[in-house]
N, C-alpha and C positions, 0 to 999 in steps of 0.2 A: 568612370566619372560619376558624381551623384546625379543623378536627372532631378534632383528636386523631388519637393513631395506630391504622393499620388493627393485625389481625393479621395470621399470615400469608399472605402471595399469592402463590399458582401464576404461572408465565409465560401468556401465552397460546397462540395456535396458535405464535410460534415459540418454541423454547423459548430463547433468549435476551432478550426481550422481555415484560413486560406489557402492551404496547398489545392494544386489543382491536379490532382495525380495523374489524372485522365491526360491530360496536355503533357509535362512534364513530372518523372518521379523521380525521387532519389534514390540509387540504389544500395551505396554504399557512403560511408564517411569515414576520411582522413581528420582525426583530430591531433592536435598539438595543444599545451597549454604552459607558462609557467604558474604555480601557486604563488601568488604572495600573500601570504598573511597579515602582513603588514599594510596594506591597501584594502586587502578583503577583495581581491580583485583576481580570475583569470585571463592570463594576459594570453595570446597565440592564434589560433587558425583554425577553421575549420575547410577542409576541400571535400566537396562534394561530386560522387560520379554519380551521372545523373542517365535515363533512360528518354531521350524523348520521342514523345507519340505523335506531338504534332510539332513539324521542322520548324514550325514559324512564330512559333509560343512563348512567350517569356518562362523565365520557373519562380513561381513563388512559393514564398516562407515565409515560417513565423519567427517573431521575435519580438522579445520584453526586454525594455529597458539595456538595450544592448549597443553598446559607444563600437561603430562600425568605422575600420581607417580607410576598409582598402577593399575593391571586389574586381577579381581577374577569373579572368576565363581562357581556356587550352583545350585543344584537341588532346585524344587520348592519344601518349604516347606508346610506339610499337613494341615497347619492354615492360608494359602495362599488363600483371597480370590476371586476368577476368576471378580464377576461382581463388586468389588469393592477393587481394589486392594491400599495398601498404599504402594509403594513399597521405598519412601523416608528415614520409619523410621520404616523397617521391622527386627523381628528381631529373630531369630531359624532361619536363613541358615545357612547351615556348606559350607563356604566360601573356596576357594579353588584359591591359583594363578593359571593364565592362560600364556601363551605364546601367545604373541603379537606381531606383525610389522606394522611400519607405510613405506606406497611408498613414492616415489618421489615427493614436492612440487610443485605440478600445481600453475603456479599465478592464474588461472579462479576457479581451482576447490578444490586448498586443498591438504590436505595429507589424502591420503585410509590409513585406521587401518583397519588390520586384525587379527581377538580374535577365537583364537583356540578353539573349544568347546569339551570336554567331554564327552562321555555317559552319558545320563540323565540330564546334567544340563541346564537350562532353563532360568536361571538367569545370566546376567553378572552385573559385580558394575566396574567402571570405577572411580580412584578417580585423581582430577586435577586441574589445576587453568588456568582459561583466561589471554590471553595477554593485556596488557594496551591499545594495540592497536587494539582490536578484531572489526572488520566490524562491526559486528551484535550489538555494542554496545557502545554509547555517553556519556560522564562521562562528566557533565557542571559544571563550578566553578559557587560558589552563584551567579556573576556578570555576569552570560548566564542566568542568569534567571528572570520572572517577578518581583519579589519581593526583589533579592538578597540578601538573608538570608541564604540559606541552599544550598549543590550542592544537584546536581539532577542526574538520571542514566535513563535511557531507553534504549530497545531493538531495533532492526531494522531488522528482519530477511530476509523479502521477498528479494530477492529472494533465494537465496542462501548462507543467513551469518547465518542462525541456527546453522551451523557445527561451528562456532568460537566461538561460547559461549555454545554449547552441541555438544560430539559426540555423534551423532546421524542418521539414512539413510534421509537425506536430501533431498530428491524428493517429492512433492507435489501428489506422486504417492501410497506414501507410508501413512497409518496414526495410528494415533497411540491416546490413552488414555493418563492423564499423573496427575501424586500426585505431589506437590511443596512444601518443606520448605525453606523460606527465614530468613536468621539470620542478624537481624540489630542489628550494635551492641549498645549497652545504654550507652547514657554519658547524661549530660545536654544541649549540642548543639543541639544533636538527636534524643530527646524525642518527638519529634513530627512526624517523618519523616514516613512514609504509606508506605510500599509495597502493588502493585496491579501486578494482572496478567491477564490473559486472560482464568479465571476459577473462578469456586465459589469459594466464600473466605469461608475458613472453620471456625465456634466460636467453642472454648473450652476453659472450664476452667481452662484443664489442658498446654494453652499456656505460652510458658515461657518469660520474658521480653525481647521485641524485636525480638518476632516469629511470622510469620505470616506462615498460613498453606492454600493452595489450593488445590483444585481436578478440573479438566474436565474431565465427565463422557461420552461424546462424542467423538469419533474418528475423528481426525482435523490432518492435516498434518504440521511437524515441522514449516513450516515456521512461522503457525499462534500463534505460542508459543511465550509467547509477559509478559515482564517485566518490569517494572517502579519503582523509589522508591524516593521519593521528601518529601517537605513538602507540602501535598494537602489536600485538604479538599473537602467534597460532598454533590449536595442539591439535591434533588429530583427532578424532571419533570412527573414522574407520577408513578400507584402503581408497574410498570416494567423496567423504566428508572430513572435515574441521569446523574447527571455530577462534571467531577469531575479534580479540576484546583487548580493554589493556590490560596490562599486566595486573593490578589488584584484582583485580573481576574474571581473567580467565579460568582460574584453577573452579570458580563456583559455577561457573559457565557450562565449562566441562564436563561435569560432574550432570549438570540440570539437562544439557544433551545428550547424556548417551544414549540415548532411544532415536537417534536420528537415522542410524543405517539402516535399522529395521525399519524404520519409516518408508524409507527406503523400497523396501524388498517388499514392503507390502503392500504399498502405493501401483509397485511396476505388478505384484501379481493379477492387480485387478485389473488395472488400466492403461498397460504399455510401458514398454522400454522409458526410462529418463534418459532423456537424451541429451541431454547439457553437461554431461562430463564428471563434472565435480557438482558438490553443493554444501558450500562453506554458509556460515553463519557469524556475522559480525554484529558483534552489542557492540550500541551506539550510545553514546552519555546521554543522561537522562532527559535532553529537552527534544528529543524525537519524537514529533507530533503523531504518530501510529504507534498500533503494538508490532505492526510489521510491514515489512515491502518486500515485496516478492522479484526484487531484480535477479533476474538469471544469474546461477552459478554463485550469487553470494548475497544470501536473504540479507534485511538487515531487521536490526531488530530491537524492543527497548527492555532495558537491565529492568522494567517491573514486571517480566514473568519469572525473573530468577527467585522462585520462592521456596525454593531449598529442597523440596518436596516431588518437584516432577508434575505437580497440579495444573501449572498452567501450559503445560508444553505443548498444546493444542494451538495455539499458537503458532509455535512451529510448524505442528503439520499442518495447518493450514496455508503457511505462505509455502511449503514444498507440495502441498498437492497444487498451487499455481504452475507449478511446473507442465503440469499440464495443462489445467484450463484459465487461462492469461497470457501463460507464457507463448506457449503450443499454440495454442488455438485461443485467438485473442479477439474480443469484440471487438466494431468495426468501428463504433460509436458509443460515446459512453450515454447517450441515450438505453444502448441495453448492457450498461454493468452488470447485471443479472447474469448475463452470459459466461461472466468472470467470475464475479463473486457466490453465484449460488451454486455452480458445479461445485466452486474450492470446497464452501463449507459442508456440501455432500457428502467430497471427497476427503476430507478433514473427519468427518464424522466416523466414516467407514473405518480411516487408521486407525483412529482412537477407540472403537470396538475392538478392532483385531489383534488389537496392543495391551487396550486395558479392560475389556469388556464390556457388554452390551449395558449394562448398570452404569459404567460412567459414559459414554456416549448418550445415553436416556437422559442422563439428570442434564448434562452439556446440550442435548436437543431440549430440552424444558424448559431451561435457563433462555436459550436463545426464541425460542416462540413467548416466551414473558418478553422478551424486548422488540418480539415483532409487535407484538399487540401495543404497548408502551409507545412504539414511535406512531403507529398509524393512528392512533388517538391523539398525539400531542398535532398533527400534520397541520397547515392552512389548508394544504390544496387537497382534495382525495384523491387526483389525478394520479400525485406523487406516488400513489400505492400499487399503480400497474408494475406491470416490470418493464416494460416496453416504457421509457415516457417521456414526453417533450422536453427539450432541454435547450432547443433556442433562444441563446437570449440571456440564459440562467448561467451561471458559475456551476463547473461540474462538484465542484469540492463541496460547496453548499447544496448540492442535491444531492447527495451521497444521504444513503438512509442504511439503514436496517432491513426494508425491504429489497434489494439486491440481496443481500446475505441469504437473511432467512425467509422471506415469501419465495425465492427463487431454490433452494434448498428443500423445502416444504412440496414445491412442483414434483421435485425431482422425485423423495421421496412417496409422493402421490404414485409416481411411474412405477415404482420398485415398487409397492405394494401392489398394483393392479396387475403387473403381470410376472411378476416374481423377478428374484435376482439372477437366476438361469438365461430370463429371455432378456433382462436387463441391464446386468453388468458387461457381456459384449456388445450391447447398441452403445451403449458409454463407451466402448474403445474402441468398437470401431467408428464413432463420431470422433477420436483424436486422432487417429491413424488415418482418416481419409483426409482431414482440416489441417494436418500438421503444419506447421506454420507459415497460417493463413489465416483474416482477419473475416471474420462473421458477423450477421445479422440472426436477430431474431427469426424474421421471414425464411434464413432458410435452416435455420434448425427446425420451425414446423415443416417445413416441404421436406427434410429428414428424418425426421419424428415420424411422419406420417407414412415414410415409405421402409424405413427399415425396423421397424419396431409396429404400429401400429395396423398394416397389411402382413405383417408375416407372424405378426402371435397373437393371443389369444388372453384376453383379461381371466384371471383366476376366477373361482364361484365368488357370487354374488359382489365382485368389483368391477369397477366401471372401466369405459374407456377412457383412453385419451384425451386433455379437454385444455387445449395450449390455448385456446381463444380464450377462456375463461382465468386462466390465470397468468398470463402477458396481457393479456389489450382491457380486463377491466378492471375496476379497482379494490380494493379487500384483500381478505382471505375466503376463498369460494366456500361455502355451506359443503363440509363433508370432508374437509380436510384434514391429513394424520393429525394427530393427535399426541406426541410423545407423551409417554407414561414411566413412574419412576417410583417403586416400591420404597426407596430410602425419600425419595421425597414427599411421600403419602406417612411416612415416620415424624416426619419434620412437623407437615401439617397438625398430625394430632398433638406435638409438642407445644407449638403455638396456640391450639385451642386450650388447650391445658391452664398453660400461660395465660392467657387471657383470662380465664374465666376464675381463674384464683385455685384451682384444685393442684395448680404444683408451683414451687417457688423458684424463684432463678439459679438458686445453690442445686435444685435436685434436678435439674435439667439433664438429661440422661446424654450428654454430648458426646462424653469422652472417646467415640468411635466415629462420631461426623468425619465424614471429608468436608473441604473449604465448598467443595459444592453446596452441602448440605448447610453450612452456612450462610454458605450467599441466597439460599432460598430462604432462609430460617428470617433472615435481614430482611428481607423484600417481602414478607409476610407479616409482620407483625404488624398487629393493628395499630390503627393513631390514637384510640382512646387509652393507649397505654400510658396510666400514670410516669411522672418524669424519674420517681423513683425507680423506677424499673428498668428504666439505664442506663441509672448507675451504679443501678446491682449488678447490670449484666456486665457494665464496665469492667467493677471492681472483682467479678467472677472470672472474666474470661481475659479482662486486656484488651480491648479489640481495639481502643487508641493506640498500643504500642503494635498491634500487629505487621505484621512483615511481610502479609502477603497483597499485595495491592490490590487487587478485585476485590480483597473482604476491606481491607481498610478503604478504599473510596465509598464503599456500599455503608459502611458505617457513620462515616465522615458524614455523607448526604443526609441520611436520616438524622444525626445526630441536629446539624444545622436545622432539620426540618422542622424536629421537635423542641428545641431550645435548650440540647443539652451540651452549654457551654464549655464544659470541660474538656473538650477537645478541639476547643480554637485555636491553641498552641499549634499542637500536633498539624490544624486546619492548613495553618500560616505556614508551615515549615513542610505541607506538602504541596501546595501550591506554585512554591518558589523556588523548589525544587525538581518538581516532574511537568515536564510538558507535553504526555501524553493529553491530544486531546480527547478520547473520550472520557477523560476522567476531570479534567478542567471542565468544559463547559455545563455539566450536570453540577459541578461544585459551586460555580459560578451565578448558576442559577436558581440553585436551592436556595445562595446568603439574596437573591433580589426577590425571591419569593416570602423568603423570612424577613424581610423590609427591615435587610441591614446592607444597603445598598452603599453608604460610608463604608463599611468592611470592605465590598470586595469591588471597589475604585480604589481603596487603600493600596489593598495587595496588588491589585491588576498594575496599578502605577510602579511599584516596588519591581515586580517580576517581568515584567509585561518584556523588557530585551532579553530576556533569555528565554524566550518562547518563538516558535518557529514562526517564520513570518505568515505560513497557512492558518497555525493556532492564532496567529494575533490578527488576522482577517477576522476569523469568527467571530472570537472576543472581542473587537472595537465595535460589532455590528451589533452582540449585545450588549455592551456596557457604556459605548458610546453613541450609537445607534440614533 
């Protein structure tokens, strides 16, 4: 029965969350769902086995915007089994209503449900349906997508939208097991249409039309609980990876991956076995607000790093070195995303040396400390520039910086230079192999740092020690930090001075061997007192309105607005309302309010604004409507 509504409720220990794990945790989940398309709605169950520590505790969840019918509670039945549970489509529980309340709706956090427990029972079933509008999930008509034949659906949970499409304890603290049935329904439009998720897909014979069944036998934390359902198709890349897009986009896909099994082999040489089995890659139509998510066993990903060339696949290895640090060994709190985001891009960095050489990981470390420095100047708060940092209160999505990435990347690399890669790259594995999937804090990766790396080596000549205080708990980039250096980009430089100063013209610009790196620096360097004619020399030279590779044409696009070179408004307009990556929107978005053509981009934003993920359109209402 409902008990009516709580008052209000505090989070628990994370302050993003009401779970109270301590009391009650979840160990496992039985999900069920049908798709409907046509509502925009999942309709089915979730049962939860649950651990509890104290007999006498309610168990709370989170949940968004979630139309709740029914909450039953059962002792665990004696056919119930521990290391392999289906709890989807279990069946001897004597099912019991519960007494329930949901709190007050937080806009950050949701509404707490609280499920009165019973002696003895261990299981709760929660049966319910998503809102049209739920955060953690994009329902695209055929015409959102590559092909436009079929609509499409995907998940979005990091940071905190799991609870809108499962109640569940939503903390990255918490983790859990989890069984999946997806029900599509059968027509002839639909017969084609794939559910995937972020687990083994289970075969049986005994599936019924338009069933698909998964398991993840690993404990993952809700966010990385990840669902799609299109018309896609999959080729292999090797005998432990695919990929998997629609049909127009696979064969380019394919092609822009194959560097992923080496990724592979090179990732486990440094840093341990991958242990998730498979690691498929699915492009996602263009309005997928990231360039990637790193949900277990099937990254996903957006069609603007297929740039034909293999340039941006960095991307990839960075959502497959989650595999280890996110996935593995996951922060407790996204107070320290750092703990996630600056191993990956570490470990991201190291592939793409070992892949493509120390020269393109240079210029890619370069690129990424021009955007450390760019965000920490644009910041209100400088708190925001710890790596450690308060986040009570705050939305994790709008805290999310550049500093997790790269200040926390920069640390690491500090460590590797102070005491070499010898003493270094096995503290890194063995920090995965002892944490494996298990959810950390900051505090004790120093209490780690300081005992297995920092008391048993020795800093090289003239390099320092270890200095965790100084780059988690203060704010900056500490005085004496690496410094990436990049010979094709000290090239770049003198072409630019060149440029400027009138001793070379746009025609003799010596390009013809750049990589798109060297352009994206070549972009990000040009002075503002650059007369207007100069680019649309560089236009009519190089193209770079028609460009194909999305990192140069965003970088273009921006300046172009900044400088008032009109002629690519067109192009402006038809990439806006087309790509919903956000980092590439909100930088666009805000160069046309900076160029005080604020009618532009209220224009577009009204025009595009439903085909933008409901997280991108958080952003964008807060600046454009704001």
């Amino acid at each position: 029965m409902n008990g009516g509504d709580l008052s209000h409720v505090e989070p628990g220990s994370d302050p993003h969350s009401y779970a109270r794990p301590d009391e009650v945790v979840v160990r496992h989940m039985g999900l069920q769902w049908t798709v409907s398309f046509e509502d925009r709605r999942l309709v089915g169950h979730a049962t939860l086995w649950v651990e509890r520590r104290d007999p006498s505790a309610p168990l709370w969840l989170d949940t968004r915007d979630l139309d709740i019918e029914a909450v039953q509670t059962a002792p665990r039945p004696a056919n119930l089994e521990e290391s392999s549970p289906a709890l989807a489509r279990i069946e001897g529980a004597a099912w019991t209503e519960a007494a329930w309340a949901r709190g007050e709706r937080d806009p950050i956090l949701g509404q707490p449900l609280r499920i009165e427990l019973p002696p003895q029972a261990e299981l709760v079933r929660i049966a319910y349906r998503t809102s049209p509008q739920a955060s953690g999930l994009q329902w695209l008509e055929p015409r959102q997508t590559a092909d436009g034949t079929d609509p499409f659906l995907y998940s979005q949970s990091q940071a905190i939208h799991a609870r809108s499409w499962i109640p569940c304890q939503d903390s990255p603290g918490v983790r859990v097991t989890y069984d999946a049935t997806v029900l599509l329904p059968v027509t002839a439009q639909a017969e084609d249409r794939v559910a995937l998720m972020s687990a083994r897909r289970v075969e049986s014979p005994q599936l019924g039309p338009g069933e698909h069944r998964f398991e993840m036998p690993q404990p993952i934390p809700a966010y990385l609980v990840a669902l799609a359902v299109g018309r896609v198709e999959q080729q292999s890349l090797g005998e432990r990876s695919g990929v998997w897009a629609e049909p127009s986009v696979l064969p380019r896909a394919a092609r822009e991956f194959a560097d992923v099994e080496r990724m592979m082999e090179v990732a486990e040489s440094l840093f341990g076995p991958y242990r998730w089995e498979r690691y498929d890659v699915l492009v996602l139509p263009p309005a997928f607000p990231f360039g990637g998510m790193e949900n277990p066993r099937l990254t996903f990903a957006t069609p603007t790093i297929l740039a034909g060339d293999r340039s941006l696949v960095s991307l990839v290895a960075h959502e497959l070195a989650h595999s280890w640090s996110g996935n593995l060994v996951t922060n407790a709190t996204w107070e320290d995303t750092w703990l996630n985001e600056g191993f990956t891009v570490y470990i991201e960095r190291r592939i793409v040396e070992a892949l493509y050489g120390r020269g393109r990981s240079e210029m890619e470390a370069l690129l990424g400390r021009q955007d450390l420095q760019d965000e920490i100047e644009g910041l209100d708060e400088p708190g925001d520039s710890r790596l450690h940092v308060a986040l009570r209160g705050r939305d994790p999505d709008e805290a999310l910086s550049d500093v997790a990435y790269e200040k926390g990347a920069l640390f690491l690399r500090e460590l590797e230079e102070s005491y070499g890669r010898e003493a270094f790259d096995p503290f890194v594995r063995k920090w995965f192999d002892s944490h494996a999937f298990t959810s950390v804090s900051s505090q004790e990766l120093e209490a780690f740092l300081d005992r297995e790396l920092v008391k048993v080596a020795v800093p090289l000549p003239s390099r320092q020690v270890a200095r965790p205080q100084v780059w988690i708990h203060e704010p900056g980039v500490p005085e004496g930090a690496p410094q990436p250096r990049s010979d094709a980009f000290e090239r770049v430089d003198a072409v630019i001075d060149a440029l400027a100063s009138g001793k070379t013209s746009v025609r003799s610009l010596p390009t013809r061997d750049w990589t798109p790196h060297q352009w994206l620096h070549f972009l990000r360097g040009l002075p503002a007192e650059l007369p207007a004619r100069t680019l649309t020399e560089l236009d009519a030279t190089f193209a770079l309105t028609a460009s194909t590779n999305y990192e140069i044409l965003a970088q273009w696009l921006e300046l172009s607005i900044l400088r008032g070179h009109a002629a690519v408004d067109e192009r402006l307009e038809q990439f806006l309302t087309t790509v919903g990556r956000r980092k590439f929107l909100v930088p666009l978005y805000e160069a046309l309010l900076a160029a005080g053509r604020r009618g532009d981009a209220l224009r577009i934003y009204e025009r595009s604004r439903a085909g933008y993920h409901p997280i991108t359109q958080h952003s964008l209402d807060t600046l454009l409507r704001g």
